[in-house]
N, C-alpha and C positions, 0 to 999 in steps of 0.2 A: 823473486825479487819484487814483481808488479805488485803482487798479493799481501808481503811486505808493507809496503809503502801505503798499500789503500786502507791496510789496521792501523799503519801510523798515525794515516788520518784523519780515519776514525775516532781513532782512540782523542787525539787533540780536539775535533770538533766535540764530543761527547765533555772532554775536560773541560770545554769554554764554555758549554751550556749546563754544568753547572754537577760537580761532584755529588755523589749520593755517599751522605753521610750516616752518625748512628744517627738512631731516633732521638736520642738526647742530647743531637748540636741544635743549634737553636736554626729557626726558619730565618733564611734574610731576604731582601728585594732582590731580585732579577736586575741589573743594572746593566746597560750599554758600554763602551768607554769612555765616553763626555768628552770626547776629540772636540778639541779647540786651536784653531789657530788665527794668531793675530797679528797685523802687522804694527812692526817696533818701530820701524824707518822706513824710508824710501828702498832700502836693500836689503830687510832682512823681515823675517815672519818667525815668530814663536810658534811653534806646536807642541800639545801637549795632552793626555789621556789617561785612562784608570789603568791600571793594574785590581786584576780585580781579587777577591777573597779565596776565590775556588779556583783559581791561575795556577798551573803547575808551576813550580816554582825555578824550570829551567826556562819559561817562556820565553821567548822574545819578539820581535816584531821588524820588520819590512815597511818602508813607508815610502811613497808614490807620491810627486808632483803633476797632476794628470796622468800620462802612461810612464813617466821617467823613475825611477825608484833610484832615491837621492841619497839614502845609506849604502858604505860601500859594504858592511857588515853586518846582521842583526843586532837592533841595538835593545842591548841586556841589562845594562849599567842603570838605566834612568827611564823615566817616563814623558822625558821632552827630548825637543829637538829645535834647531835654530837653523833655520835655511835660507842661505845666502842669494836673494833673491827680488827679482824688481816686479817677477810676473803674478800674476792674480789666478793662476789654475786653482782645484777643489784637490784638498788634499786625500790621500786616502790610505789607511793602516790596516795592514794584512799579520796577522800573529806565524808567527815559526813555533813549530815544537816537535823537537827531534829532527831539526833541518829542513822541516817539511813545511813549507808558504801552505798555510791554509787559504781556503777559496772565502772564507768568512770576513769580512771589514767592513768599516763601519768610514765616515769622511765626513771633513770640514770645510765649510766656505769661510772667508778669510774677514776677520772682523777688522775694520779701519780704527779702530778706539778698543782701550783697555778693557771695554765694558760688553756687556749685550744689552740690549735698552728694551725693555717690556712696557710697553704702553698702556695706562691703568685707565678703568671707569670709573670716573670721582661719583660717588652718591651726589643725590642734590643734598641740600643741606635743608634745616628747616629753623619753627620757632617753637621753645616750649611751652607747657602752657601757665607760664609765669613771661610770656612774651620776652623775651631772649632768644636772639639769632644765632646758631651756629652753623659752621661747617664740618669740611672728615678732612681728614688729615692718613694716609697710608702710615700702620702700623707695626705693628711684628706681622713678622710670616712665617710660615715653616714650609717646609718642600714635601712630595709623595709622589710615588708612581702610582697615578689614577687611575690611567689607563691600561697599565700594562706592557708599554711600550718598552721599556728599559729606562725611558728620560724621565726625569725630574719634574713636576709641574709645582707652579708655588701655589702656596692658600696664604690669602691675604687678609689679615683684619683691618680693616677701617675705621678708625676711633672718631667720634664726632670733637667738636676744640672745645665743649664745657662734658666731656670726661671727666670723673673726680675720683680720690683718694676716697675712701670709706670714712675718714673721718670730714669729709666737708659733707654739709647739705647741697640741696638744690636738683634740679632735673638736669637730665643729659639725650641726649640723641640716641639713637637706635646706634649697635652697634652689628655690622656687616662681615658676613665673611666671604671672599672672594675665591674662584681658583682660575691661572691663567697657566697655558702651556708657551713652553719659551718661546713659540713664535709669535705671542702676544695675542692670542687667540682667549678670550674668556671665556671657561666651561660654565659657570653659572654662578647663581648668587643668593647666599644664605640673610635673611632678614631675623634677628635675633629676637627684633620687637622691644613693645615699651617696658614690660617686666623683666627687661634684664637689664640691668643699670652699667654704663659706660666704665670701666674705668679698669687699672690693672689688675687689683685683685677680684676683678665679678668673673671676668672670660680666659678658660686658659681652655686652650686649643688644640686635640691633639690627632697628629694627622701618622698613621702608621697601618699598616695591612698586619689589622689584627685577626683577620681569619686565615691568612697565610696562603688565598688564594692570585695573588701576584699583584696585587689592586688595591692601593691604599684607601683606607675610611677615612671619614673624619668625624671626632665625638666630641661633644661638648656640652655644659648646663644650659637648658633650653628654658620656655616658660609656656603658657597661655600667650598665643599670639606671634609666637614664631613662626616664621614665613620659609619652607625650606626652597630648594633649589627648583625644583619643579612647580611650584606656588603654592604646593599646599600645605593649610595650618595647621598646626599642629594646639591642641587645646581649642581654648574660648576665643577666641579672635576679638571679641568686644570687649572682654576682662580689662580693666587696668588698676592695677595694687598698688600705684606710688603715691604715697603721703605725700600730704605739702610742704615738704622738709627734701622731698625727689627720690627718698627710700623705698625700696620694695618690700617691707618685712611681713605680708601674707601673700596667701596664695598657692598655689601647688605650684613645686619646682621641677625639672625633668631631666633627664640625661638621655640626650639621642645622640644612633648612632646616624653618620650622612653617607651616604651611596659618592665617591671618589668621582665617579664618572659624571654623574647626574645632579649631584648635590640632593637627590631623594633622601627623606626622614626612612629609615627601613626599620627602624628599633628605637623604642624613646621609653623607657621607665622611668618611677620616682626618682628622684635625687635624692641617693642615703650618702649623711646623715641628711634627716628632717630637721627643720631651722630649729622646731619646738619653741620655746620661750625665746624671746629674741634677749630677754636679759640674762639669761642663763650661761650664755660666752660671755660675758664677762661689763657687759654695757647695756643701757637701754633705749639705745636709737638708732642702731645697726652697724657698728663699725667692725665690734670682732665675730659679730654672726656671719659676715657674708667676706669672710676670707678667705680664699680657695685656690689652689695650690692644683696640679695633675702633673703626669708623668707617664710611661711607659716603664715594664717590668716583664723578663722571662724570667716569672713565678716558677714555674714548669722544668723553667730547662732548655724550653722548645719552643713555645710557641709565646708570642706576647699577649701581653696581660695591659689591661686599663687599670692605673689606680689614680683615683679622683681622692683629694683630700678636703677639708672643711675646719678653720680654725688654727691658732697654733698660738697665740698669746694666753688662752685658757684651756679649754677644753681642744682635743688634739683629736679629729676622728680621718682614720683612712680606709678608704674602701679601694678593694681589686675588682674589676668587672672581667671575664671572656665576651668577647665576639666571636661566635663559633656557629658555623651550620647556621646562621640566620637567625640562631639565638643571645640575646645578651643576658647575660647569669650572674650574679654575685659569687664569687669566688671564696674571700673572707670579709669582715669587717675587724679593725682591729681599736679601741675608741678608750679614751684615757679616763671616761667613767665606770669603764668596766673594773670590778673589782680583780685586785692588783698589778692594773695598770696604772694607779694615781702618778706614780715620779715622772710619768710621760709628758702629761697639762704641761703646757707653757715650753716646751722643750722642742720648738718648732722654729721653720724659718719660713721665709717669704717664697722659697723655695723649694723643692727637694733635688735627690740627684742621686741616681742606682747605679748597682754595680755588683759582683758576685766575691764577696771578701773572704767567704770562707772556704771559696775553694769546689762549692759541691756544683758546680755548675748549673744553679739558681740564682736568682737575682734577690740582694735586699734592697730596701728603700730606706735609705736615707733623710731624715725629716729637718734635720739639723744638729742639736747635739743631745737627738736620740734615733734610734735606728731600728726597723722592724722586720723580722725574718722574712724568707720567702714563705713561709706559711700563714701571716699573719699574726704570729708572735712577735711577745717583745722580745727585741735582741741587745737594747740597752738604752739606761739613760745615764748619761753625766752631770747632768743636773746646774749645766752652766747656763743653759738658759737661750732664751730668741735671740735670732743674730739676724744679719742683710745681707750678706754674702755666703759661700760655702763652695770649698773646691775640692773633688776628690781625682787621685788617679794617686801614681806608683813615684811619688814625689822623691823619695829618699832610695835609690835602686840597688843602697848597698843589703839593706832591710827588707826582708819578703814582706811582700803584703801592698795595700795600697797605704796611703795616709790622708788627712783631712786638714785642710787649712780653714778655717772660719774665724769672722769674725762675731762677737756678742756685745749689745745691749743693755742689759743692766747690772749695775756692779753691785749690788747684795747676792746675786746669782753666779756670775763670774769668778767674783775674788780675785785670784792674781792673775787671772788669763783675761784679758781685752781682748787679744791672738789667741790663738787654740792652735797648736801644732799637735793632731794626736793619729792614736792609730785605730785605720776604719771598720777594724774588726774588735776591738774591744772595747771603746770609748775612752780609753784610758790617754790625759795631756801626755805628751813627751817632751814638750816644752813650749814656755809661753811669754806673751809680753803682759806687761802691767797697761792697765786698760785706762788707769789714770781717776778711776771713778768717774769717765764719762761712757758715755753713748759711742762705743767704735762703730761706725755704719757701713766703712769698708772696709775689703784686704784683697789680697789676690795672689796667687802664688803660680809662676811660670817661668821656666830656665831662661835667663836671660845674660846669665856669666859664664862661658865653658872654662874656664878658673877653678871653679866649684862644680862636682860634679851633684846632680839632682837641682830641685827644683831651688829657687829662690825665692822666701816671701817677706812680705811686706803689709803694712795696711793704713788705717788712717794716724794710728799712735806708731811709737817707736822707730827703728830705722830699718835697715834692710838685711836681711838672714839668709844665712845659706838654711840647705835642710835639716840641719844638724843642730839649728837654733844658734850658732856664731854670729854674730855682727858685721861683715862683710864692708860696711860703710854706713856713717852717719849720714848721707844722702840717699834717699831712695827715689823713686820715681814720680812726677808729680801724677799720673795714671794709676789707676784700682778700679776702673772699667770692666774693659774687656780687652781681649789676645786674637793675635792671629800668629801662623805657620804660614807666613807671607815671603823671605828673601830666600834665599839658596844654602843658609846652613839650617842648624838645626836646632837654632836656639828659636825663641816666639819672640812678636814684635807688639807694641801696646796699639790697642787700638780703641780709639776714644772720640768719639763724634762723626766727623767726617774724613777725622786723618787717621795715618799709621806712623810709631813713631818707632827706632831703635835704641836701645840701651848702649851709652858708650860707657862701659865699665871703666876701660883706661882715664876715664875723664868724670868718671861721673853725673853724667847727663844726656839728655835724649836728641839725637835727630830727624829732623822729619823726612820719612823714605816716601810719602805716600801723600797726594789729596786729593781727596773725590768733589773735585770742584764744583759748585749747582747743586750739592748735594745735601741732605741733613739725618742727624739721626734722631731717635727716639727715647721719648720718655723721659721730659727733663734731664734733671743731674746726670742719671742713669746712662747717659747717649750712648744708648747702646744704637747698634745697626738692627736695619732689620730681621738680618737675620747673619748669622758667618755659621759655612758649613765647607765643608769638603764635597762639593756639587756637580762639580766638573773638571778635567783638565789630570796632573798630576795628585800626588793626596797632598798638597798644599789647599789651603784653605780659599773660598771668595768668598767676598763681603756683598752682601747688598743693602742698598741704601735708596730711599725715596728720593727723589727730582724735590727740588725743596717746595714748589710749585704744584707735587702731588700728581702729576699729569703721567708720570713714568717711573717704574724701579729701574736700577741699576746694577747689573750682577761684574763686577769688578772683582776680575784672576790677574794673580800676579803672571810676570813675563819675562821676570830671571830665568836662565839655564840652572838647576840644578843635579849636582852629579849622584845623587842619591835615589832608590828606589822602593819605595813601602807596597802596601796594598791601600785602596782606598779606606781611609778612613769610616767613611761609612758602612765598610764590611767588617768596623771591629763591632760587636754590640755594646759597648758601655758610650763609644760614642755615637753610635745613633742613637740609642736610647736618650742623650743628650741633646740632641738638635730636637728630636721631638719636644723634652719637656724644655728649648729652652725660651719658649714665649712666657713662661710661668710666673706672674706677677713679676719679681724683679730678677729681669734677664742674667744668666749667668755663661760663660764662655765655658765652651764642649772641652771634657779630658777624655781621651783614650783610656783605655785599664792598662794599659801598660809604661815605663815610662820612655816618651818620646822627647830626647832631649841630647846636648852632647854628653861625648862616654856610652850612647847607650849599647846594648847590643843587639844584635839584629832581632825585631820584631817578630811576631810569634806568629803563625799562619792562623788567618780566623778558625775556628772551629764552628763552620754552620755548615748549613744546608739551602737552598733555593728557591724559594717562596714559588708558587704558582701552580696550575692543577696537579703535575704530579705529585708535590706535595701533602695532597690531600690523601695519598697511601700512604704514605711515610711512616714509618715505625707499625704499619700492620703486616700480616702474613705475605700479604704480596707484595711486586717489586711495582716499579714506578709504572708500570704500561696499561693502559688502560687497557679495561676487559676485551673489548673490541678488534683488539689484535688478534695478529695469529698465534703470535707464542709468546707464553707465561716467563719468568724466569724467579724466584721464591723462595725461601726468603729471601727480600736482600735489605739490609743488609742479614749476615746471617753468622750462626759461626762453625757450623759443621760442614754440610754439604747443601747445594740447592738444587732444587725441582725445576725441570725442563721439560714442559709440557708443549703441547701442540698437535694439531690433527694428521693424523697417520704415521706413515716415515718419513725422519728426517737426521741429518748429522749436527754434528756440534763441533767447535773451535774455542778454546778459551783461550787468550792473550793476556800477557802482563802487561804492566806498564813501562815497559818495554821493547814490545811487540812483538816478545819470542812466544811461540806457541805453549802450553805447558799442557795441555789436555784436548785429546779428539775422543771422537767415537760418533757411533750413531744408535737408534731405539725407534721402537713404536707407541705413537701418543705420549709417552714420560718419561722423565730416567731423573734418576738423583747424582747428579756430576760435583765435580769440585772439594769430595771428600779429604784429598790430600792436598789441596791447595794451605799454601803459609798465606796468612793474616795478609789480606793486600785490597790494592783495585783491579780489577781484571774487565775485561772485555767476553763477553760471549755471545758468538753466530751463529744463531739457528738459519741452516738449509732446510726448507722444506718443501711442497709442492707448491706453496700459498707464496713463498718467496724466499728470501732472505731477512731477516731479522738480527742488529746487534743491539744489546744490552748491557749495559755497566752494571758490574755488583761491586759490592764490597765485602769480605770479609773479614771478620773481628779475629 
């Protein structure tokens, strides 16, 4: 029974550090639980945590008020909890699996405000050299695990307050990137320099652990004279290319990658494409040369992929990069002057947004309303043309597949779609609104009726639709912002500036659940936040948003009970791959690939794997254990039998996940075991003179 109980335990602590999958789920972060608790009143504290990707999915959990443990049952149902209470102990959450209190937890101290307040370092501000004073203003951010800790840290861009659109002239400020760990500690600071011009479409930022060793990078278009985290420059430090117009159109452009930890330059190549003729995108004084777009992509299957793109009102070029082993590589390039790519040109957005449509467990990318394989082929163009917005996920649930909401821009291009309702694997409308022969600049589509089941959209023309293209009502919402998964069902709520608003369908109009008082958001019209992720807490979403004063972020989780339980969001990949790209010129709100909405049915368990060194055997001959140890165990995953090796004599124990034995014996230095094991996970214990040894495999 002892020996029982200690595989059980085994077996659960090995499940929480992280499933060994095939070699073709894809790599994800190592994440903590992001335990949070806050108080709501003088009597009561919210608490609330991840469920994470690689969770067996009978988990449950134990949760402690100092030494008091205040659940009278593991609680299964949900990812929070509400406790009745006036005192101020550290809370602390211990996981059950298979009855068994694991020894592993993780705790929270008790935040007096809805918020966590990160205290920033304002740049000074300076003068151009057309003498114009500015200052920086806190910008978009994205989140990464830097360090390797399991927690989140932000990267912060900095925008100086004379930023500009590509179409205005004039100089701008140095543009900065920052990273801060939530105790408001600054790891360091990226100086971008004067050849890279301020504004949304010059810097898109992408912050993701593209070598999969558990430590996120961050990449981005550098120049002559950028300053990395450590001080050193990268190019000419003396160079400066901006015309007296504040344009940069010569000079060599760069793409480095940054060390998470250190903010160190490790990797900086050219920047493909090459500007070449500055008239050649479509103008001659830089507006459609230097519009640039990025994202993140598992090209692979496996591992992520950088694609950096360049243009999209003319000429349309997108490149993949790996970060691998210290190397940064061109993967493909894929460019609408290449011959017959022409229907591509012009068939781009402000944006992009990936996600795997066809099923083979590769990532496409998305450009807007044209779409390019995981191999850097064309996957299709529609030929409707540049739009402002673009939403993908599983809108319509009665319909396999995902679908695409977008809005477009010019009507000789469009025709009778202003709206685009179509589907994301063949480019083909499934139904659309008349665009009116103007400029639609917004739309947005997110279940906000459970009336209607799938998504509901909307945009700047027409009224408001279920997914099926019906008219649902001549009132639609006065928001085409942005979303959050903020109150306790399962509809999203609008989120636009500094507030959150709800959809009263019975009435047709919105109220305000939410305001981030002191607070502001970003990028004009656009007010988008700085950033909304799934970052902490339950898979409910927080917003953060700058101190309007610039002096602090503000990470604001909701503090409703909800009776529902997903995995974190951030362990689906179409939506992480979406919080990375979504600083990307104009900000666009994260979809899941599945559809999260009412009606839906229960969500699908990630199919990954667990970023960090063992990782870096992953899908070779051998299993995760460093050479180092005393016993091998190989292949794993595998699909016949595996290799159990190790010095002299020793025995062997397989376990299911279950904890019943299914295989013993014992060998000298190697044996090949588990020949008749059925397709599973198992557990295997090497005894040997060197110690004891357990090993997770997996079986195909």
């Amino acid at each position: 029974m002892k020996n029982t109980k200690l595989i059980l335990i085994l077996a659960g602590i090995l499940l929480l550090t992280g499933k060994s999958q095939l070699s073709a789920q894809r790599l994800m972060e190592k994440l903590n639980r992001g335990m949070i608790a806050v108080r709501t009143n003088d009597s009561q504290v919210y608490i609330g945590w991840r469920l994470l990707g690689n969770d067996p999915s009978g988990i449950s959990f134990n949760l402690y008020r100092g030494n008091i443990k205040i659940n009278s049952t593991p609680i299964i149902n949900t990812t929070n909890f509400i406790d009745n209470t006036s005192s101020s102990n550290v809370y602390t959450l211990k996981p059950v699996i298979n009855g068994v209190e694991l020894t592993l937890s993780e705790s929270a101290t008790i935040w007096n405000q809805q918020y966590l307040e990160i205290p920033l370092q304002i740049p000074a501000g300076g003068t151009t050299p057309d003498g114009v004073a500015y200052t920086y203003n806190a910008n978009d951010c994205s989140v990464g695990d830097l360090d390797g800790d399991g927690e989140y840290e932000i990267i912060l861009k900095w925008d100086p307050s004379n930023s500009k659109d590509n179409s205005q002239s004039g100089y701008t400020g140095n543009v900065y990137l920052d990273a801060y760990k939530m105790n408001g500690s600054q790891l360091w600071r990226i100086d971008l320099g004067k050849n890279i011009r301020a504004g949304a479409h010059y810097t898109q930022f992408m912050v993701y652990d593209f070598d999969s060793d558990g430590k996120a990078e961050i990449a981005c278009k550098t120049a002559d004279g950028t300053k990395d985290g450590i001080g050193t420059m990268i190019g000419d430090s003396a160079a400066d290319y901006r015309t007296t117009a504040g344009y940069v159109l010569s000079g060599p452009e760069f793409l480095t990658v940054f060390n998470g930890q250190t903010g160190a330059a490790m990797a900086t190549a050219n920047f493909l494409p090459a500007r070449g003729t500055v008239a050649s995108w479509g103008d001659n004084y830089g507006n459609r040369v230097d519009r640039f777009i990025a994202a993140v992509a598992y090209l692979d299957g496996h591992r992520p992929s950088l694609v950096m793109g360049r243009g999209y009102y003319t000429r349309l070029v997108r490149v993949a990069w790996d970060w691998r082993n210290g190397q940064l590589t061109n993967r493909w390039i894929f460019d609408s002057n290449t011959p017959g790519n022409g229907a591509y040109a012009s068939m781009g957005n402000h944006q992009m947004t990936i996600g795997d449509v066809d099923n083979d467990g590769k990532d496409e990318v998305f450009n807007g309303a044209s779409a390019i394989d995981d191999n850097g082929s064309g996957l299709y163009s529609n030929g409707l043309g540049h739009g402002d917005a673009l939403h993908m996920t599983d809108m319509d649930p009665d319909v396999p597949g995902q679908e695409i909401w977008q809005c477009h821009e010019e009507p000789a291009k469009y025709g009778i779609y202003g709206l685009e309702f179509r589907n994301a694997l063949t480019g083909v409308p499934v139904w659309g609104v008349s665009g009116g022969g103007k400029d639609v600049g917004r739309c947005l589509a997110i279940d906000i009726d459970p009336r209607h089941k799938g998504y509901e959209c909307w945009g700047a023309v027409g009224n408001l639709y279920d997914c099926k293209g019906n008219q649902i009502s001549n009132v639609k919402p006065g928001s085409t912002n942005f979303a959050v998964w903020w109150d306790a069902d399962l509809s999203r709520e609008l989120l636009d500036g500094n507030h959150i608003d709800k959809w009263d369908y019975n009435n047709n109009t919105t109220n305000r659940i939410f305001t981030a008082t002191d607070c502001s958001s970003n990028n004009g019209t656009k007010s988008n936040p700085a950033l909304s992720a799934d970052i902490l807490g339950d898979w409910r979403e927080e917003v953060i948003l700058r101190k309007t004063d610039n002096s602090a972020l503000r990470i604001f989780t909701t503090t409703l009970p909800a009776n529902n339980r997903f995995y974190t969001l951030m362990h689906d990949p179409q939506y992480r791959a979406a919080i990375a790209w979504q600083n990307s010129a104009y900000n666009q709100p994260p979809h899941p690939g599945f559809y999260l909405g009412d009606g839906m049915s229960a969500p699908p368990q990630p199919v990954i794997q667990i970023a960090g060194k063992a990782s870096q055997n992953q899908g070779n001959s051998t299993s995760n254990i460093p050479e180092s140890d005393f016993s091998l165990v190989f292949p794993n995953p595998g699909n016949h039998s595996f290799t159990i090796k190790t010095e002299g004599h020793f025995s062997y124990t397989i376990v299911n996940e279950l904890g019943k034995n299914v295989e013993t014996g014992e060998a000298e230095e190697q044996y090949e075991a588990g020949a008749k094991l059925k397709p599973g996970i198992y557990l295997v214990k090497v005894n040997s003179k060197k110690g004891t040894k357990t090993v997770k495999i997996v079986k195909n």
